[in-house]
C-alpha positions, -999 to 999 in steps of 0.1 A, spaced: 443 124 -501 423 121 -471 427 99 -445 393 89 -437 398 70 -470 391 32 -460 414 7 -471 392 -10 -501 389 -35 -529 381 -25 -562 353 -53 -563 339 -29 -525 342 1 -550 321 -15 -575 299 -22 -546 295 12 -537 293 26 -568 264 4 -582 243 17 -550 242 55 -560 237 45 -597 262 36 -621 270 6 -642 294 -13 -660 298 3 -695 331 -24 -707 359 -46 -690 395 -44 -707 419 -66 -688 417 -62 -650 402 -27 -654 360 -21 -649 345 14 -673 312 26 -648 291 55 -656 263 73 -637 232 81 -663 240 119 -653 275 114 -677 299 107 -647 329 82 -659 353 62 -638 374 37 -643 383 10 -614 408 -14 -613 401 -47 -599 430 -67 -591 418 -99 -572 418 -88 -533 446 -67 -527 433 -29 -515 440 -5 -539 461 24 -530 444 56 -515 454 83 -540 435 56 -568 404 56 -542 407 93 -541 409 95 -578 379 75 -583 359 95 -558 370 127 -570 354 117 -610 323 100 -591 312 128 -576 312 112 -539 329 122 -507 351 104 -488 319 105 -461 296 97 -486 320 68 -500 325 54 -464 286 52 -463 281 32 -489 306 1 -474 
């Protein structure tokens, strides 16, 4: 875990994730399926406004393909 990670939403994730190319494959509960056209999968949790913890953030980054740098851009 890094701590450059920003405390975040999983609706900012979302956010961020949209603008470098993925969408919303399915919706099962409280839990969003993206993928990027280039085969990238993640799943975020969105769990009204509470922040979700780091090490989730971190896991979503890590199967996005996006640096914590990169990630922080995109808020």
């Amino acid at each position: 875990m890094s701590p450059a990670l920003p405390s975040v939403t999983g609706r900012e994730v979302v956010k961020a994730l949209v603008a470098v190319g993925f969408h919303q494959i399915s919706v099962k509960g409280s839990h969003l399926k993206m993928a990027h056209p280039d085969g990238r999968r993640t799943i975020v949790p969105i769990h009204g406004s509470r922040d979700l913890p780091r090490g989730t953030v971190a896991s979503i980054l890590r199967q996005a393909g996006l640096t914590a740098a990169e990630f922080a851009a995109l808020l």
